[in-house]
C-alpha positions, -999 to 999 in steps of 0.1 A, spaced: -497 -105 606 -517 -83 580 -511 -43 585 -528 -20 561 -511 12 561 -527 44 552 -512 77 538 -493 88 510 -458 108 496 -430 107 522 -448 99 554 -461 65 540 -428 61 525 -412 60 560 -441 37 575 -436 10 546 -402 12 550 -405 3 588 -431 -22 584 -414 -46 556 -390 -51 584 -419 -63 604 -443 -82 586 -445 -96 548 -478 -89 546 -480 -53 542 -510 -32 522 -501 4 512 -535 25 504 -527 53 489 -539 89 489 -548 102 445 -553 137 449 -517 149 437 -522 173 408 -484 185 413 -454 179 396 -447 150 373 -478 134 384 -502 160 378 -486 163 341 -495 131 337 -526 131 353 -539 160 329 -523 142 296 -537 111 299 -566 110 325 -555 88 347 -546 85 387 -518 105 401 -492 77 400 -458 101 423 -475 86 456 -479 54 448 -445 46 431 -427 65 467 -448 32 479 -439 2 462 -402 17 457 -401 19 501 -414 -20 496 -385 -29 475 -356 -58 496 -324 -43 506 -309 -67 481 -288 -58 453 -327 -60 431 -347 -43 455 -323 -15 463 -311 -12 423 -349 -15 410 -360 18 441 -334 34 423 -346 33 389 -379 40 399 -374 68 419 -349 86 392 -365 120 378 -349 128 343 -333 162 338 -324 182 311 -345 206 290 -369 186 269 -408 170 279 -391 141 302 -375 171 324 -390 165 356 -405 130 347 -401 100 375 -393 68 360 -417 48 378 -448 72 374 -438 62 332 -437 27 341 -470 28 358 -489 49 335 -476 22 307 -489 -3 325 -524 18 330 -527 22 296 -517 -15 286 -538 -33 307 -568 -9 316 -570 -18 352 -551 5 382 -548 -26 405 -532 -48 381 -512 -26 369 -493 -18 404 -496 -57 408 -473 -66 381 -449 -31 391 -445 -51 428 -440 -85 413 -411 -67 386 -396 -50 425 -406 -81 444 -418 -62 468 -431 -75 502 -462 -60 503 -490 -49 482 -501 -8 470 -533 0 465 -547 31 450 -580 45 480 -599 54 454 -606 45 415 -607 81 404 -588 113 407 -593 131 433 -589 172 441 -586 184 477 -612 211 490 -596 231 518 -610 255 539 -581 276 547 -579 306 574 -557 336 563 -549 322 530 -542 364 515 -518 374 547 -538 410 543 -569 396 560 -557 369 586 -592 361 593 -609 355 566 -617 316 555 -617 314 519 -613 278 500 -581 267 483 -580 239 456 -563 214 445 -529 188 470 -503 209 460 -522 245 464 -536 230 501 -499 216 509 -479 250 502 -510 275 515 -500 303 535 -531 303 557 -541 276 580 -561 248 567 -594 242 590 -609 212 572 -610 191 540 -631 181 514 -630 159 481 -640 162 443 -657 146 433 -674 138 469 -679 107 475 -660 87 454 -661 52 449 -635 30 463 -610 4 449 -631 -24 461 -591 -45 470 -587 -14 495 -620 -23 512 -614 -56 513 -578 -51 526 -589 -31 553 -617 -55 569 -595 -85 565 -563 -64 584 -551 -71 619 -538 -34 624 -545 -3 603 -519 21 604 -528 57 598 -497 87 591 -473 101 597 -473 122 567 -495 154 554 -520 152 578 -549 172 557 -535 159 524 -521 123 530 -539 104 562 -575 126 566 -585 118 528 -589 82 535 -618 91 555 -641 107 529 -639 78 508 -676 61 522 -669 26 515 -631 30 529 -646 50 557 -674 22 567 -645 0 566 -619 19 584 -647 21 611 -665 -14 605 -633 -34 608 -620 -60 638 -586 -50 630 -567 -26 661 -559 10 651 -527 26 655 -518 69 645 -482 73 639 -477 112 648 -452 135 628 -420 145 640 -424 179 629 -455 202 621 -457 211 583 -454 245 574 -487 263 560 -506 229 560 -500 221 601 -481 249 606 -477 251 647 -494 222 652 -487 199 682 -489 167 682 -521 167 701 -536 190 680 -534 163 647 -552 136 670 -578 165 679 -582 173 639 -585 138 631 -614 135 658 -629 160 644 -629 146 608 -635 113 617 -661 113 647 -665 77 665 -635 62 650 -620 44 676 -582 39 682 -561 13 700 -527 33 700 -510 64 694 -475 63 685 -449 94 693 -417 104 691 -401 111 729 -385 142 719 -414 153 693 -435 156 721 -418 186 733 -430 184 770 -468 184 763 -476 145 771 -499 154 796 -522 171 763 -514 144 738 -528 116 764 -558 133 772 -564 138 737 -556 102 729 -582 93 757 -611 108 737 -603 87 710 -601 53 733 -563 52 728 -533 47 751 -495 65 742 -463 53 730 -435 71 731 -407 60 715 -373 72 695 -382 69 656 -367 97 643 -331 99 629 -303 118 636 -319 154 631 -351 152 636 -372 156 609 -373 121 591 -386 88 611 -356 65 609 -369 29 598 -348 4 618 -363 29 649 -402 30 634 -399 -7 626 -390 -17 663 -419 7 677 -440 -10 655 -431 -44 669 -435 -31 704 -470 -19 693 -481 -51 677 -473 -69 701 -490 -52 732 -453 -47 752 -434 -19 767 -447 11 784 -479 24 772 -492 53 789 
């Protein structure tokens, strides 16, 4: 079964991490609009695609062997201290190296999957950097109504506001032509959980990943959030992300929308009339572990099967 999975930082993490248990043939299509952090330092330095989001990918790819669990270690490790490497992730190093070696993104992550053996493949959605255009209501706290735009993933992701809608900058950028080609070839695409304005939605102002996302046979499936996020989704229920993706992505079809029981928090009536419009029937399912907040993998990962394979009770 070939699943492309759409997203990017922790949300896609989860995903992958559930759907190596359910398939080796797996396609993470990454979101390159992070201008935070480690990645953004790099990104500025040395021109090149925020690398954070796609290293969380191919380290949630890595075997639960003594390689795959030692090599997401290394990866994932941030260097400390005081001097330039303070803050650094090894694997967005790694990856620029390999950038700047071999002068080709998609290679580059190739030979960082085959070095993790990694059971699927990550893909970067676009072959530029990318900034995200918000327009954000009550951004300044002394005029709650006011719509003003914010700039830049990490501005967008911490705003105090209420994000409306997003944009990208450069519009209409060109795709990795592997991400296309991924997508058209999939049996299911996969879109969130994660950042819903910042992670899933950007996938859809990419046009040639956009025609596809819309042009392919493959079934669609939303993983929803556990939690809203605060100042990007802040107070959003779960019916409210299909409603914003709708809106975003008008006559994109989708086969299944997949919930947490308890995130649902009594308003499943709302969430499958708002699946409806989209063509979609509801699962509801336990993914999340003990807490709440984070999907738990062995939990996604049999939800996952359940929706693949057309069982259980779908409402």
């Amino acid at each position: 079964m070939k699943v492309v999975a759409l997203g990017g930082g922790h949300g896609l993490a989860a995903s992958l991490a559930a759907l190596r248990r359910v398939t080796g043939d797996v396609t993470a299509i990454v979101t390159v609009a992070d201008d935070g952090g480690s990645s953004g330092r790099l990104r500025r330095q040395f021109g090149v695609l925020p690398p954070g989001d796609l290293r969380m990918a191919l380290a949630a790819l890595c075997g639960d062997d003594d390689w795959g669990t030692t090599w997401s270690r290394v990866v994932q490790h941030r260097f400390g201290g005081d001097g330039e490497l303070n803050g650094h992730a090894v694997g967005n190093l790694l990856i620029a190296a390999l950038w700047d070696l071999l002068g080709d993104p998609v290679a580059g992550l190739d030979w960082v999957g085959r070095l993790l053996r990694t059971s699927g493949r990550v893909l970067p959605m676009a072959a530029v950097p990318l900034d995200i255009l918000a327009e954000v209501e009550g951004a300044d706290p002394a005029r709650p109504h006011e719509v003003t735009q914010v700039r830049g993933q990490a501005a967008c992701a911490t705003t105090p506001g209420r994000v409306r809608s997003i944009s990208l900058l450069p519009a209409d950028p060109p795709a990795v032509p592997e991400a296309v080609a991924a997508v058209l070839d999939a049996d299911w695409v996969v879109f969130g959980p994660g950042s819903w304005f910042t992670s899933v939605l950007p996938h859809l102002f990419v046009p040639e990943l956009s025609d596809a996302l819309h042009a392919t046979a493959a079934r669609r499936v939303v993983a929803l959030n556990l939690v809203p996020q605060p100042g990007e989704t802040d107070g959003f229920s779960p019916h409210r992300h299909l409603e914003v993706l709708a809106e975003h992505a008008p006559g994109l079809p989708v086969d299944v929308v997949l919930a947490d029981t308890q995130a649902t928090g009594g308003s499943v009536n709302e969430l499958e009339k708002a699946a409806g419009l989209l063509g979609a029937s509801v699962l509801l399912a336990d993914v999340a572990a003990e807490g709440g907040a984070k999907h738990d993998p062995v939990r996604l990962a049999a939800a996952y099967r359940e929706v693949f394979g057309g069982g259980g009770s779908w409402r």
